[in-house]
N, C-alpha and C positions, 0 to 999 in steps of 0.2 A: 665749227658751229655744232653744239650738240639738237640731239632732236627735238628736245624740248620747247628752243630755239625756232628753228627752223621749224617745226609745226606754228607757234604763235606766228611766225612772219610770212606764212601761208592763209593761215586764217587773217591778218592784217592784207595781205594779196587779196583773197577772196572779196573783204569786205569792200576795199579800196575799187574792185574791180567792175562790183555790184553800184557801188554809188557813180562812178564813170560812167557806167552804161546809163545809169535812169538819168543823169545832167544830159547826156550826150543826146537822149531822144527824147527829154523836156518832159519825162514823167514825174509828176510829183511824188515823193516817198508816200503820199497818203494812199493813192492812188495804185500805186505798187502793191502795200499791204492789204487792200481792200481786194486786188486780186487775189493773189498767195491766201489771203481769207476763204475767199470763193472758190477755189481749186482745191485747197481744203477740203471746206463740205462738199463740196461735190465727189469726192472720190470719199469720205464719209460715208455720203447720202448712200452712191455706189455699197460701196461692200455691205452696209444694213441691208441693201437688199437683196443683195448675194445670200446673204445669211439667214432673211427668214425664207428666199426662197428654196434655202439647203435645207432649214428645218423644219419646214414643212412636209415636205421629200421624203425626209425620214422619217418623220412622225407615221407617215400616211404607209409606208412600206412596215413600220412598228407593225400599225393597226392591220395590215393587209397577213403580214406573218401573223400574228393573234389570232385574226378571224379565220387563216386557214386551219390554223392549228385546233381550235373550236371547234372548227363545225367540219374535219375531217373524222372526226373520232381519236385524232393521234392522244389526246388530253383525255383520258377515261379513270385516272385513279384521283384519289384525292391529291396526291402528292405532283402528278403531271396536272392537277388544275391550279393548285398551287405557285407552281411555278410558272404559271402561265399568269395569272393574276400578278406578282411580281413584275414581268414582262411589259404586261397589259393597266399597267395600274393608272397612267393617264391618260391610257385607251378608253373612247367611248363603248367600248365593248367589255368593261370592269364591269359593271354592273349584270350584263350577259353570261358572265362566266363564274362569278358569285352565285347568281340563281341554278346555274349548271352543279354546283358544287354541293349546293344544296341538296340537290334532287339526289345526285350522286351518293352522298350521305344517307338520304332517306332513305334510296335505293338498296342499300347495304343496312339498315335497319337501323343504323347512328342515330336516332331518333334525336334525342338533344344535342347531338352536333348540327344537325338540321337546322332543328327550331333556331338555334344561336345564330347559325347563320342567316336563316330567311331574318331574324329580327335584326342582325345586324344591317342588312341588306336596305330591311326598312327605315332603320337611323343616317345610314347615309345617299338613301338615293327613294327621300318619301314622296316626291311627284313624279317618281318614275313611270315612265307608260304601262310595265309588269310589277308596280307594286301593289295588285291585286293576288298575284299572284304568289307574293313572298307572304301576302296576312294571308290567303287561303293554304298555304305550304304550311304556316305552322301549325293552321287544325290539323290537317291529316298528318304533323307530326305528333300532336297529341292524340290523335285517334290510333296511331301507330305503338301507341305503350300499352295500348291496352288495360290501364287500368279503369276500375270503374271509376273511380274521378276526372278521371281524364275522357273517357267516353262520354259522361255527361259533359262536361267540358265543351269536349267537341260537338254535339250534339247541339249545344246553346250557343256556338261559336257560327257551325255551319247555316242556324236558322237566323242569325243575328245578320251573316252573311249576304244569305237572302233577299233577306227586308233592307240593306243598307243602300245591297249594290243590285235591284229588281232586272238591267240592262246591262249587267255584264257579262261576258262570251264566259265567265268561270260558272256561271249559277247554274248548269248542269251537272258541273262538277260536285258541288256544294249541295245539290239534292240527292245526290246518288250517294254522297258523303253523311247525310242526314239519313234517306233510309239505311244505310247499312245498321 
C-alpha cells in the first residue's frame, strides 16, 4: 500500500470513526457541528482578547518609553526629537513632542523651522489643549527675525492675541511680547 493510499484510508478511518461515535451516543450531525461551531468561536473570542490585551501592553510601555524619554531631557537635539516622534507617532504624547521641537528650533534661533512647525502642529492637532500655544509660538517666531515687517507683524499678532484669547494662562506672555 503506498502512502498516498494508506493516508486516504485513515482519513476514511477517521471519518468512519467520527460518524460511529455521534450514531453510538444519538447525537445528531447538526448538533455536533453547532458544537465544533461554538468551540470555534470561543477559542476565537479567546485569542482577540489575548491580543488586544497584548496590544494594549505595548502601546502603553511605547507611550511610557516616549514620555520618559521626553521629559528626562535624554531627547534635546532636533534629531533625538525626531526620532522620538517617529517612535511616538500614535503616542498621545506626538503632539507634546512636536511643540517640544518647536521650541527647541526657536531656541537655536531656526526661526522658520519653528514657525513651520508650530503651524504644522496647528494643522494636525487644532483643538489641541496647547494649541494656544503653537499660534502664540509662531509670533515670537516672527518677532525672532527681527525684521521690521515682521516686528509689526508680531506686534499686531500679540494684540490680536490678546483680545481673542482675554482668559488664557499665555496673555502674559503675549503682553510682554507686545511691549518688547
Amino acid at each position: 500500500m503506498t502512502a498516498e493510499q494508506k493516508s486516504d484510508s485513515q482519513g476514511k478511518n477517521a471519518q468512519g470513526a467520527v460518524s460511529t461515535f455521534l450514531e453510538e451516543h444519538d447525537i445528531p450531525v447538526t448538533t455536533a457541528w453547532k458544537s465544533a461551531i461554538s468551540i470555534g468561536l470561543t477559542v476565537l473570542l479567546g485569542l482577540t482578547v489575548v491580543f488586544i490585551v497584548w496590544r494594549r501592553s505595548h502601546a502603553a510601555t511605547v507611550d511610557e518609553e516616549v514620555a520618559r524619554d521626553l521629559f528626562s531631557g535624554r531627547a534635546q537635539t532636533d534629531a533625538g526629537l525626531n526620532t522620538l516622534m517617529e517612535r511616538g507617532s500614535a503616542s498621545k504624547l506626538a503632539p507634546l513632542i512636536m511643540l517640544k521641537q518647536a521650541h527647541l528650533q526657536y531656541s537655536e534661533g531656526k526661526f522658520d523651522l519653528a514657525a513651520s512647525t508650530y503651524e504644522r502642529f496647528l494643522k494636525q492637532y487644532p483643538k489641541h489643549e496647547m494649541a494656544l500655544v503653537a499660534e502664540l509660538g509662531q509670533t515670537f517666531c516672527m518677532e525672532g527675525r527681527r525684521t521690521t515687517a515682521d516686528l509689526e507683524g508680531a506686534l499686531r499678532d500679540f494684540t490680536a492675541f490678546i483680545k481673542k484669547h482675554p482668559d488664557s494662562f499665555l496673555v502674559s506672555e503675549a503682553t510682554f511680547g507686545r511691549a518688547r
